[in-house]
C-alpha positions as CSV (number, residue, x, y, z in Angstrom):
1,X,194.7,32.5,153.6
2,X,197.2,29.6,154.3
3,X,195.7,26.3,156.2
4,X,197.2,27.2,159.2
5,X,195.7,30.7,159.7
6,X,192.1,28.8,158.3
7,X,192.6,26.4,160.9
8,X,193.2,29.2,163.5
9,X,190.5,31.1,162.1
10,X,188.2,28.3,162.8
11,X,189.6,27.5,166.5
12,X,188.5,30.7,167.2
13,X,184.8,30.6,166.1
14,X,182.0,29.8,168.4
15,X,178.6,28.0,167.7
16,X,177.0,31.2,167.0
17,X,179.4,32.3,164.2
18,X,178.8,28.7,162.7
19,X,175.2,29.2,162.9
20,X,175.9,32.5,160.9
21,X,178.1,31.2,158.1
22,X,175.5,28.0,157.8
23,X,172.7,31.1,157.6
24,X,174.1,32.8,155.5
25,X,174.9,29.5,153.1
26,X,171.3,29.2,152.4
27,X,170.4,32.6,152.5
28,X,172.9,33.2,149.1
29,X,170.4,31.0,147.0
30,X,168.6,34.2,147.0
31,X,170.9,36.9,147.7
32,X,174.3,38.0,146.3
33,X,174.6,40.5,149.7
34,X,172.5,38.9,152.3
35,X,170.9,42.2,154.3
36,X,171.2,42.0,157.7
37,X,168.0,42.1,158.9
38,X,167.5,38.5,157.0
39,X,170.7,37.0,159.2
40,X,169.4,38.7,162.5
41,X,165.3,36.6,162.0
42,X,166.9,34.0,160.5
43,X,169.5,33.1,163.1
44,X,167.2,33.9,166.2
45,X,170.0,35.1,168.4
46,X,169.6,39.0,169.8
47,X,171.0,41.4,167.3
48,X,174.0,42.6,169.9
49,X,175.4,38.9,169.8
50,X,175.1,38.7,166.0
51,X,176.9,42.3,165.5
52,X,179.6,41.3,167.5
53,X,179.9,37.6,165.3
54,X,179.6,39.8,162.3
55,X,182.4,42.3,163.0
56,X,184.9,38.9,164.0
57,X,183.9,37.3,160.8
58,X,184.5,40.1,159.0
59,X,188.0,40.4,160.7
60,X,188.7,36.8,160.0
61,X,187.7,37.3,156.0
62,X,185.2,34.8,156.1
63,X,182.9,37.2,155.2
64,X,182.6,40.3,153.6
65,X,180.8,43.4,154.4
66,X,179.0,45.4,151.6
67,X,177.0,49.1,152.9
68,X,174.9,50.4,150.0
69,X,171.3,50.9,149.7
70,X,171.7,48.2,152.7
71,X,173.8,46.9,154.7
72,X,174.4,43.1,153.5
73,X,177.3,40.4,153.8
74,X,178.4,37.2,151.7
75,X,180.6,34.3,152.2
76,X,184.0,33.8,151.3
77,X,185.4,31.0,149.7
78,X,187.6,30.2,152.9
79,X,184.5,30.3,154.8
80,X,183.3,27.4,152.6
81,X,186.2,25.9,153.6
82,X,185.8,25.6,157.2
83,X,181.6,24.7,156.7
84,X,183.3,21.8,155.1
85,X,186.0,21.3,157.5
86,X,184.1,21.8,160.2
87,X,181.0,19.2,159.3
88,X,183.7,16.5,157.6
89,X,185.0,16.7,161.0
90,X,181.5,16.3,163.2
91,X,181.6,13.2,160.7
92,X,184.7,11.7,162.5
93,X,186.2,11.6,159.0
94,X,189.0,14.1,159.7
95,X,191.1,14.6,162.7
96,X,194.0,16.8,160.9
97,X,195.3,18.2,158.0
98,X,199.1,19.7,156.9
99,X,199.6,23.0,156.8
100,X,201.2,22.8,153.1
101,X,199.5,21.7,150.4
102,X,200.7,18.3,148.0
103,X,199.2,20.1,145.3
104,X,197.6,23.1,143.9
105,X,196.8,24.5,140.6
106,X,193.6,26.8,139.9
107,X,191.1,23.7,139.9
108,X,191.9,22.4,143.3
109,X,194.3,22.5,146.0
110,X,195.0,19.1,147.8
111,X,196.2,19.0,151.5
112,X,197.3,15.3,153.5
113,X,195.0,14.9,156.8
114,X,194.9,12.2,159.4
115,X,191.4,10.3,160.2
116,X,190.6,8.5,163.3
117,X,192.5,5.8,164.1
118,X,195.7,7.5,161.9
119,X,194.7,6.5,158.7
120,X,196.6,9.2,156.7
121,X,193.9,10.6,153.8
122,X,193.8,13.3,151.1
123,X,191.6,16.2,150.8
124,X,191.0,17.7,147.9
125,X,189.7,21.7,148.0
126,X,187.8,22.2,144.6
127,X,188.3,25.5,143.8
128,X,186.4,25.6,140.1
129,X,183.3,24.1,138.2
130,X,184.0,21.8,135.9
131,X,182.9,22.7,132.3
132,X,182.3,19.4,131.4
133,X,178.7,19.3,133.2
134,X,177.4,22.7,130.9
135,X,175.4,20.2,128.8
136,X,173.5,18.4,131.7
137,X,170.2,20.5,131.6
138,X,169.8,19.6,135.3
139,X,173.2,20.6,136.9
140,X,172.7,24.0,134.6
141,X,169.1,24.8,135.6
142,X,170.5,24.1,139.3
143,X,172.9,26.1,139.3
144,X,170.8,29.0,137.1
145,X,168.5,29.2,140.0
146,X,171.9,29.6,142.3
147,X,173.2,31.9,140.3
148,X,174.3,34.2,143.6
149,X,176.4,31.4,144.8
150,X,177.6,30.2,141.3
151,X,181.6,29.4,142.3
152,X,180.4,28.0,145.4
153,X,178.3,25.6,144.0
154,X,179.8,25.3,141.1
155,X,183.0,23.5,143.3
156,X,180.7,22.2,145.3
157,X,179.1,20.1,142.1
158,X,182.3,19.2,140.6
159,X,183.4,17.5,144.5
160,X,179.8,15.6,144.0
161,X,180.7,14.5,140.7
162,X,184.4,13.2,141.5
163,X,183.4,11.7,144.5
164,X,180.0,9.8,143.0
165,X,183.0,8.6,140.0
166,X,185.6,7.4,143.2
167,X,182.7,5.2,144.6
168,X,181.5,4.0,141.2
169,X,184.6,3.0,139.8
170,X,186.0,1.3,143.3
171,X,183.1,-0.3,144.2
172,X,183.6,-2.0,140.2
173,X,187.5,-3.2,141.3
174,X,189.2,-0.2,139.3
175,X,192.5,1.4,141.0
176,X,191.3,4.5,142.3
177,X,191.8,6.4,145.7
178,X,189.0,5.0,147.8
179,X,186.8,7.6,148.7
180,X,186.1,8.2,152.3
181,X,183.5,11.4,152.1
182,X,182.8,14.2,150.3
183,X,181.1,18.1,151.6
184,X,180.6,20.7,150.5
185,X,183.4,21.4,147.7
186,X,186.3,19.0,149.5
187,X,186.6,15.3,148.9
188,X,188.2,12.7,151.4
189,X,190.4,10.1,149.7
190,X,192.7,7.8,151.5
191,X,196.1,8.6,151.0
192,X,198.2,6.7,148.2
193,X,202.0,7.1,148.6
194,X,202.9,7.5,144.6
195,X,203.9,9.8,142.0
196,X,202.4,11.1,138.9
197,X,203.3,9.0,136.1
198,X,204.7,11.7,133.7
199,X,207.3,11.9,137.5
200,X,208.9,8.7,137.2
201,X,209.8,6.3,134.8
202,X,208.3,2.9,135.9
203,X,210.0,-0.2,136.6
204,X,207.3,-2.2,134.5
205,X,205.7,0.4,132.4
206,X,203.6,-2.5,131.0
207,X,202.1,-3.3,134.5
208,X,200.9,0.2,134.7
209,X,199.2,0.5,131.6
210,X,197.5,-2.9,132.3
211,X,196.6,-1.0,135.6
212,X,195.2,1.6,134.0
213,X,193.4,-0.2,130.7
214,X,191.4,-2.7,134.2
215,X,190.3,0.6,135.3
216,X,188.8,2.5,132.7
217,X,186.8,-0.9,132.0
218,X,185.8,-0.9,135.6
219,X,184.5,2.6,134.6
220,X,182.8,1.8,131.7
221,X,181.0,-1.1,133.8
222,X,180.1,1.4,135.9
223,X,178.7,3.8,132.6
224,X,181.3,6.3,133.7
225,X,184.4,7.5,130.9
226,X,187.3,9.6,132.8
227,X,187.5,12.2,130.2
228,X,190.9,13.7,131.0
229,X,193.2,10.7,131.0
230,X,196.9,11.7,130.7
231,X,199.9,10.8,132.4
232,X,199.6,13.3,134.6
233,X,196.3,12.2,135.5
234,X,197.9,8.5,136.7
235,X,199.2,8.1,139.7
236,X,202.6,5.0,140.5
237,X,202.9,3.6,143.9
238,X,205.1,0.5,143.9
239,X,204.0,-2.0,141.0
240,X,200.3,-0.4,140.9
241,X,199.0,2.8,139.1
242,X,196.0,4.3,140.4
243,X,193.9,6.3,137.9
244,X,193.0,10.3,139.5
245,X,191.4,13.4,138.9
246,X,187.4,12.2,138.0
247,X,185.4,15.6,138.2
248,X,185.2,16.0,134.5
249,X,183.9,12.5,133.6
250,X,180.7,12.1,131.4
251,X,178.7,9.2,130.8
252,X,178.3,6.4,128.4
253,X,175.7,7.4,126.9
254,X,177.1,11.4,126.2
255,X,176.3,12.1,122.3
256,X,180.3,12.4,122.7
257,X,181.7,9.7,124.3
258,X,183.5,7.4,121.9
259,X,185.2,10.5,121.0
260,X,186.0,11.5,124.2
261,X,187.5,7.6,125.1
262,X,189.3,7.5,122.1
263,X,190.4,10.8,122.9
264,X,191.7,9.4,126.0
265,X,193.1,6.6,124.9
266,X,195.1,8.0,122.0
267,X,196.6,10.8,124.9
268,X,197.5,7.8,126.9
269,X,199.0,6.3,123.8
270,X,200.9,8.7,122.8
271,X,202.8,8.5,126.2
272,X,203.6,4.9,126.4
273,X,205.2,4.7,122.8
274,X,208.3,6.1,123.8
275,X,208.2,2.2,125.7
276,X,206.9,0.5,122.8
277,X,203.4,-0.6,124.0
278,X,200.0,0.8,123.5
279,X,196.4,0.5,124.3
280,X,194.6,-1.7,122.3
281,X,191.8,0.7,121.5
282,X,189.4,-0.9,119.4
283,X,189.2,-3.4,122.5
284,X,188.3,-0.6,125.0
285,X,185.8,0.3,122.4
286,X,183.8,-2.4,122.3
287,X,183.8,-2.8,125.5
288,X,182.4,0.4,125.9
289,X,179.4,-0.7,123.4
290,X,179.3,-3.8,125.1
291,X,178.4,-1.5,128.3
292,X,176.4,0.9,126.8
293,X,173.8,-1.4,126.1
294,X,174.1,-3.0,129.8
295,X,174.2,0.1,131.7
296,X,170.8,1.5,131.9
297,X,170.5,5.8,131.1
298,X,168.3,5.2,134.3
299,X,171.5,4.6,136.6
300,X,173.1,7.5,135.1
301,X,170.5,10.0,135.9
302,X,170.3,8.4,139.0
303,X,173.7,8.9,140.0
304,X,173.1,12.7,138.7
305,X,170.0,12.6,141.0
306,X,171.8,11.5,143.8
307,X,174.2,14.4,143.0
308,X,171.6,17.1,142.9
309,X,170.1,15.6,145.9
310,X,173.1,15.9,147.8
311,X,173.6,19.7,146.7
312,X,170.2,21.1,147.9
313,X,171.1,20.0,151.8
């Protein structure tokens, strides 16, 4: 289903297929195929009105139908999209969005919308977990005990994740997309006007890597490590490079994470040589020890708190 026919699909819902879809949202924590009977009591609207909202849903493909030993329905991921859409937009964070994406790939897809006031902004549809959380014993038992919605909320936590990374890291001075809200499995960003770096070859390819080397220590102040840094991961706009893609980040204090810096590091490296500069990497190092002892584990589990929080609304 393209934007366009999502955006029509939502134009023509009412508030009672909303109250539905939200319904059957919470219901999935305990149901792969939620009967019926269970949307009927739980949405408290007579059982003619909810057939009929069914059957359009159905039509729409925001649902679909199972009939077995009962007769049950689940959400679609599309339907996720417009429970996101639909609050992000209640929020006054969202007016529009294109109908053709700026980027897709089996992780995410990423669409250009308008806010209020025409600021132009990005949303990014996570489409995937991210495999990097597996060891948090938290996110796993959380989403163990949702294991009927796993992709759902699987997305869902790896939009938490990036977006709790975007405030961190801004909020510490780094060059990142500022973050604007997150629901559900979408993130809001505003909109920067640039191009991957492995897309262009920069005017002052020195001035982006400084870009980049200020912002992974604005991450590490913040006890956060990117752990995907590439070139395809930075993006140029003019004379600044803005550093991307944060779902898969890990903390400081990770068993793994000078590995997974230097592994970083060396990627980025092994870019910029073919310009005859690199990363001064035992720097960035002890910088990151330097961190490690200032950033408390308390903050991080905070900020994975905070996520989990956020994920049982």
């Amino acid at each position: 289903m393209s934007i366009k026919s999502l955006v029509d699909a939502y134009n023509a819902l009412d508030k009672v297929d909303l109250r539905i879809l939200r319904v059957m949202e919470i219901a999935h924590s305990k149901y792969i195929y939620i009967p019926y009977k269970l949307i009927v009591n739980w949405s408290k609207y007579d059982e003619e009105i909810i057939s009929k909202s069914l059957s359009k849903l159905n039509k729409l493909k925001l649902i679909q139908r199972m009939r077995g030993p009962y007769e049950g329905y689940r959400l679609t991921f599309r339907s996720y999209d417009i429970l996101a859409l639909h609050t992000l937009r209640k929020m006054n964070k969202v007016v529009s969005i294109s109908p053709t994406p700026i980027g897709a790939g089996k992780e995410a897809e990423v669409y250009v919308g308008e806010a209020p006031g025409g600021l132009k902004v990005v949303l990014k549809f996570h489409r995937t977990g991210t495999s990097s959380f597996i060891h948090v014993r938290r996110f796993r038992a959380f989403l163990k005990k949702r294991r009927h919605l796993t992709k759902l909320y699987e997305a869902r936590l790896s939009a938490q994740m990036e977006y709790i990374a975007l405030v961190e890291v801004f909020d510490a001075g780094g060059k990142v997309p500022e973050p604007i809200a997150a629901n559900r499995h979408v993130v809001a960003m505003r909109y920067v006007d640039g191009l991957e770096l492995y897309r262009v070859d920069p005017a002052d390819p020195r001035a982006v890597l400084e870009d980049v080397e200020a912002t992974v220590e604005a991450a590490l102040s913040r006890g956060i490590i990117h752990g995907d840094l590439t070139q395809y991961n930075v993006l140029v706009a003019g004379d600044e490079a803005y550093v991307i893609d944060w779902p898969q980040w890990v903390p400081i204090h990770h068993p793994n994470a000078s590995e997974i810096l230097s592994r970083d590091l060396i990627e980025l490296n092994n870019y910029f040589k073919k310009y005859n500069i690199e990363i001064n990497i035992e720097k960035i190092n002890k910088i990151m020890n330097e961190y490690k002892e200032k950033v408390s584990p308390e903050h991080m589990s905070k900020l994975f708190t905070d996520a989990l929080n956020i994920l049982e609304r």
